[in-house]
C-alpha positions as CSV (number, residue, x, y, z in Angstrom):
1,X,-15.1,19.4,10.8
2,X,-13.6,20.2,7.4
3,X,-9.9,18.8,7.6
4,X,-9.0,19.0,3.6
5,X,-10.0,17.8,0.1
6,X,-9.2,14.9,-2.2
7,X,-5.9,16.2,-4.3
8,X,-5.3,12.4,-5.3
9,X,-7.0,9.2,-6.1
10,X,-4.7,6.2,-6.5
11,X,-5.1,2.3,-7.2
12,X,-2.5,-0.2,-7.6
13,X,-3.5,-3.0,-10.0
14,X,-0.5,-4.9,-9.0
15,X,0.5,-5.6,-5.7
16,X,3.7,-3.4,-4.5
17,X,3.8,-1.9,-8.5
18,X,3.3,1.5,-9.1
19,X,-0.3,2.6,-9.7
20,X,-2.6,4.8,-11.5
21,X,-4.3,8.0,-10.7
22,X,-8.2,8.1,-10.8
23,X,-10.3,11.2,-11.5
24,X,-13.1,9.7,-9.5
25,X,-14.2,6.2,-7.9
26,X,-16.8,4.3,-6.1
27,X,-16.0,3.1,-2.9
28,X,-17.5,-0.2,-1.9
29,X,-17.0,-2.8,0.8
30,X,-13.5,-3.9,-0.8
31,X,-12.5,-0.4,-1.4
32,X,-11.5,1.2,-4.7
33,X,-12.8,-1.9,-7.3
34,X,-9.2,-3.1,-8.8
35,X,-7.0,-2.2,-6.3
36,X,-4.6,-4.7,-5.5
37,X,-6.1,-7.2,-8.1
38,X,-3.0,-9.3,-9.1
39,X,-0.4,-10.3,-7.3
40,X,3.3,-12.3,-7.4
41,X,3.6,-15.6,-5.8
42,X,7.5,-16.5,-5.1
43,X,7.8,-20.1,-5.7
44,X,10.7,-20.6,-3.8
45,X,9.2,-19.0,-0.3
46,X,6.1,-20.7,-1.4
47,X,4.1,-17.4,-0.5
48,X,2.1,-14.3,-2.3
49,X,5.3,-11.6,-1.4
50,X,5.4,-7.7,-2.4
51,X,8.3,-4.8,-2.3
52,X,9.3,-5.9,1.4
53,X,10.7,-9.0,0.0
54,X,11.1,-8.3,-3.7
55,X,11.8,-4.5,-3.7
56,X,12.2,-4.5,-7.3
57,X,8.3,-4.7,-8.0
58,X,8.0,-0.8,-6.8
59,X,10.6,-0.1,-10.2
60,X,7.5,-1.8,-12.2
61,X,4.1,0.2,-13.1
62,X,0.8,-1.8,-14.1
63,X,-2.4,-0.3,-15.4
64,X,-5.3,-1.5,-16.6
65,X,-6.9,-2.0,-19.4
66,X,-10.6,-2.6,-18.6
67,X,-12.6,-0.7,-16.0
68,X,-12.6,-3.2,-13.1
69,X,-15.9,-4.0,-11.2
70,X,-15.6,-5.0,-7.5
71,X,-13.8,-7.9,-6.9
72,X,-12.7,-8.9,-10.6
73,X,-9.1,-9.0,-11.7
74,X,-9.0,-8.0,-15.2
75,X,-5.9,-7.4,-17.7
76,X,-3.6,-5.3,-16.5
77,X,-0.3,-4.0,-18.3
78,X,3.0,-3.9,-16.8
79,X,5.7,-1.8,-17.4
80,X,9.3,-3.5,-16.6
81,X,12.6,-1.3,-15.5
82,X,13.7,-2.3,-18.8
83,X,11.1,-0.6,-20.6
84,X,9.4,-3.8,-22.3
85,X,5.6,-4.5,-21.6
86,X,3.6,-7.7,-20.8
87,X,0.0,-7.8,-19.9
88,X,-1.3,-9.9,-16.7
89,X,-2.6,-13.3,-17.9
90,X,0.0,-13.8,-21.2
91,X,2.0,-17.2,-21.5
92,X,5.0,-15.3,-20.9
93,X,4.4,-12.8,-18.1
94,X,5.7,-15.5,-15.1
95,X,8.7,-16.0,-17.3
96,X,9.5,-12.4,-17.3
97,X,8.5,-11.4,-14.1
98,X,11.1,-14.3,-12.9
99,X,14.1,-13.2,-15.0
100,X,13.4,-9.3,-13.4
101,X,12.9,-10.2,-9.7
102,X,15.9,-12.7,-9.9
103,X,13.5,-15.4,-9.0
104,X,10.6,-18.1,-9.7
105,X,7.4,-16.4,-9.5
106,X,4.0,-16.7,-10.8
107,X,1.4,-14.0,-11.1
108,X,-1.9,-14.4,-9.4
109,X,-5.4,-12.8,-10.1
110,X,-7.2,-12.7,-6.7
111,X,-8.6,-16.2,-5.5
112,X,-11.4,-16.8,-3.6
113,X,-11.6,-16.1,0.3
114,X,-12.2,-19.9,0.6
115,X,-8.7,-20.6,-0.9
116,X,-6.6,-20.0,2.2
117,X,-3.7,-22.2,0.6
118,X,-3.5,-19.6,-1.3
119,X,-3.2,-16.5,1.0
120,X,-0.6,-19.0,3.8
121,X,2.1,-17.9,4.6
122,X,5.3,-19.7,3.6
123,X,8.5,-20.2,5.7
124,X,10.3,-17.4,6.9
125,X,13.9,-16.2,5.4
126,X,15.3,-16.3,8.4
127,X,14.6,-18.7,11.4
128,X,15.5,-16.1,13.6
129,X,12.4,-14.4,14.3
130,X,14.0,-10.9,15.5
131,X,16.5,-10.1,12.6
132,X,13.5,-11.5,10.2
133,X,11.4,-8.6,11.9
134,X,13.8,-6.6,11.1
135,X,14.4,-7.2,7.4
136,X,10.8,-7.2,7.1
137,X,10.3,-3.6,8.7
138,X,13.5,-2.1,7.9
139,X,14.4,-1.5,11.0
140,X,17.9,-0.5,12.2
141,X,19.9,-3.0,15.6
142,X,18.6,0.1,18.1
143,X,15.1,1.4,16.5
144,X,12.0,-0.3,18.2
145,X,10.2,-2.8,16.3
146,X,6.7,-2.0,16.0
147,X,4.1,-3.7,18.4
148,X,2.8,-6.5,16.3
149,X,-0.9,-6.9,18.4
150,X,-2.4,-3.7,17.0
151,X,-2.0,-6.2,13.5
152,X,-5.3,-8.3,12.3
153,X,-4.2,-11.8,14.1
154,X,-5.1,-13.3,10.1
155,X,-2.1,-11.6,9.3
156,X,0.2,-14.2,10.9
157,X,-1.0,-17.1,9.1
158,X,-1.8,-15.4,6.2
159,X,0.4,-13.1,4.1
160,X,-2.7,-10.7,3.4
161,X,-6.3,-10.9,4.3
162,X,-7.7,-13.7,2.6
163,X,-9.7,-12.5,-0.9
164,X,-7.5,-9.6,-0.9
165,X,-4.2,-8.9,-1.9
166,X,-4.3,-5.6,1.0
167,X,-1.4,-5.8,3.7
168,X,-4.3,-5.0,5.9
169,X,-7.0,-2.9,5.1
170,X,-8.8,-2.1,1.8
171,X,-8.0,1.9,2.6
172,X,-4.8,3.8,3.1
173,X,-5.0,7.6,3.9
174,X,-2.6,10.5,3.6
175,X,-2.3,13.6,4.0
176,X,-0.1,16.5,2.7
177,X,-0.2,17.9,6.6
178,X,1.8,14.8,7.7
179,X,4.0,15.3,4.7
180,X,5.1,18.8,5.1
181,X,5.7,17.5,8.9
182,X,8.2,14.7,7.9
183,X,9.7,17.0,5.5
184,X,10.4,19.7,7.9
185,X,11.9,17.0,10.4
186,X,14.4,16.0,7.4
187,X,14.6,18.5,4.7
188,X,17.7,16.0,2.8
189,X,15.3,13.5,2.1
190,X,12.1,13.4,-0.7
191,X,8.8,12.9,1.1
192,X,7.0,12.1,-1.9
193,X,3.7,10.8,-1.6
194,X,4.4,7.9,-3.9
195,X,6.8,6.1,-1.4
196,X,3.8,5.7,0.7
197,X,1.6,4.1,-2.0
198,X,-2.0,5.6,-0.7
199,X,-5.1,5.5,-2.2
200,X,-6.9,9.0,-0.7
201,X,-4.2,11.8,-0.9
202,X,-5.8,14.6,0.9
203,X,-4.7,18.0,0.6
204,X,-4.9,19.4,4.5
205,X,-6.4,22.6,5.2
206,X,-4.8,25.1,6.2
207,X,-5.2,25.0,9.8
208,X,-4.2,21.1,9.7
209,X,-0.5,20.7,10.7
210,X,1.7,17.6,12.1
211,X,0.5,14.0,11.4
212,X,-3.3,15.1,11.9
213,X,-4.5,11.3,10.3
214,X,-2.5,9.8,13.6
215,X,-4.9,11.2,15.5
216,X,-8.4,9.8,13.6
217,X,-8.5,6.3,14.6
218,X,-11.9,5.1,15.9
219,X,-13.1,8.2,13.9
220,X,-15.3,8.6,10.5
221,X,-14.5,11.0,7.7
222,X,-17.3,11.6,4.9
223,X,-16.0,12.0,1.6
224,X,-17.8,12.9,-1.6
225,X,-20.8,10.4,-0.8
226,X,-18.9,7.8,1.2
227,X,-18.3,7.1,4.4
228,X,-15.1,5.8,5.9
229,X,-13.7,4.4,9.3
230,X,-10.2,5.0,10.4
231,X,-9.0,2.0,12.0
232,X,-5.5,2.6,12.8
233,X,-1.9,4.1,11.9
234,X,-0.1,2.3,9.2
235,X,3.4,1.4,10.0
236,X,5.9,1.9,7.8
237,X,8.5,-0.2,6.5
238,X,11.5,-0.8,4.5
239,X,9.3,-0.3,0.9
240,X,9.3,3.8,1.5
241,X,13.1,3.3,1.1
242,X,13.3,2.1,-2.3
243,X,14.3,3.3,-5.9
244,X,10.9,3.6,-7.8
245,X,10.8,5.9,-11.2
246,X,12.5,9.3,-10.8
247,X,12.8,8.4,-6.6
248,X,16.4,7.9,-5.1
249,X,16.9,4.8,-2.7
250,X,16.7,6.5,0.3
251,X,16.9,4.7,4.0
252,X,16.8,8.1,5.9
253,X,13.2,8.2,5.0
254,X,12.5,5.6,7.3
255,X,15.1,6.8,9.9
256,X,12.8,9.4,10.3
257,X,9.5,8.0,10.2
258,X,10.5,6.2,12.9
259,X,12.1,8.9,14.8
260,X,10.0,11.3,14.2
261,X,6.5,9.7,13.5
262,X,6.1,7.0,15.9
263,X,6.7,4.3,12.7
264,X,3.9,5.5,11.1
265,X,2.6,7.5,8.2
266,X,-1.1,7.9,6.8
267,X,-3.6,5.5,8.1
268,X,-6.0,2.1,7.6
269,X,-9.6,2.6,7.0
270,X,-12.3,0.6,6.0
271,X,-15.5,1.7,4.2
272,X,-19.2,2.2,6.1
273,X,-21.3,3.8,3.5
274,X,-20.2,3.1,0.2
275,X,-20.9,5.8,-2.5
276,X,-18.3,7.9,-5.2
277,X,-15.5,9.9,-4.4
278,X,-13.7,12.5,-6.8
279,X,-10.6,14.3,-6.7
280,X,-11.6,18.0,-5.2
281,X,-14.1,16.8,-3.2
282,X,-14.8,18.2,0.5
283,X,-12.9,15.6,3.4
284,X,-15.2,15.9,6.4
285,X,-13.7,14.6,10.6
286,X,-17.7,13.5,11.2
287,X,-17.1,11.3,14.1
């Protein structure tokens, strides 16, 4: 079943920065080759850490300057708030990285699976394991936390997968059907696709309305000539709230995800049949 096509490729070449937009891609085992290749270490927490904890990272942009090939990290250029540049890997990126974020960091290229020092998690914030939850997810003293099993059990020893910087999967999914839902359950708010950071943005056809992707878990779509898995929702957190480029701080956009999506928007996947992808190309529901 024909649900849409690809209106947006994205990768992220810092963790939690802004991205850039592809006009095509290979999918392979680790997703779009780049994605997520560098990432911030806070010193202090003693942990790799993205926007949930140091917002101001979604206010930077970082592109590359190579092609990557799958698994590499190579240079990437940042762009600060302040409008000065530093590229990934220069004696004074750390340095300026810290004096943005308010705090001692270090950037990381990806390490090897084998280095789980690496990937641990530090201590938390806040010994109280509830309000940390809550901090962490943005949630409000009477919205539901989300339900913590349906999370990778790696992901509470380690702060992502280790070998990736990915919060869980190598995929995230959206579609412009889920969207146009969340914007017609809060017309104050922008719904813009960049506060959910994906890496397909499909445009849904035109007989695809409400949060269609919440409903494609356990299922395959076929996409150019890759194959994908949807593994699960992706809940949202306090990130889709931030300032980033021309987007307002904006809490209510997470008031009504929650309300009105079940905490969740877009969804995880991993790849089956690896193969390219291109914007325009036909997104198949095969199984």
């Amino acid at each position: 079943m024909r649900v849409g096509t690809v209106a947006e490729l994205w990768r992220y070449p810092v963790k939690s920065m802004a991205g850039e937009q592809l006009a095509q891609a290979v999918l392979t085992a680790g997703g779009i080759p780049g994605d997520r290749g560098w990432a911030v270490r806070d010193e202090v927490a003693a942990e790799i850490r993205g926007g949930k904890k140091l917002p101001v990272l979604m206010q930077c942009a970082a592109r590359y300057l190579t092609e990557p090939s799958p698994g590499s990290s190579p240079p990437a250029r940042i762009d600060l708030p302040d409008g000065s540049r530093v590229v990934t890997g220069e004696g004074d990126v750390d340095a300026m990285l810290s004096r943005v974020l308010g705090k001692k960091v270090t950037l990381h290229p990806l390490h090897p699976a084998e280095d789980t020092d690496h990937y641990r998690r530090g201590l938390p914030d806040d010994t109280d394991f509830d309000r940390e939850l809550r901090s962490l997810f943005g949630r409000t003293a009477d919205e539901p936390l989300p339900d913590l099993s349906v999370f990778p059990p790696e992901l509470f020893e380690f702060s992502s997968p280790p070998g990736t910087y990915f919060d869980a999967f190598p995929l995230h999914v959206l579609t412009t059907a889920t969207l146009a839902a969340l914007s017609a359950a809060n017309p104050t708010s922008s719904f813009d696709r960049r506060r959910f950071r994906p890496n397909i943005l499909i445009e849904s056809a035109s007989d695809q309305r409400g949060l269609v992707e919440a409903g494609w878990s356990g299922g395959e779509l076929r996409i150019g000539k890759a194959r994908i898995q949807v593994v699960m929702p992706t809940v949202r957190c306090s990130m889709t709230t931030q300032p980033q480029a021309d987007l307002a701080k904006d809490p209510q956009v997470l008031r009504t995800v929650v309300r009105d999506a079940q905490q969740n928007v877009g969804a995880y996947a991993v790849v089956v049949e690896p193969g390219p992808i291109a914007r325009g190309d036909s997104v198949e529901l095969v199984a």
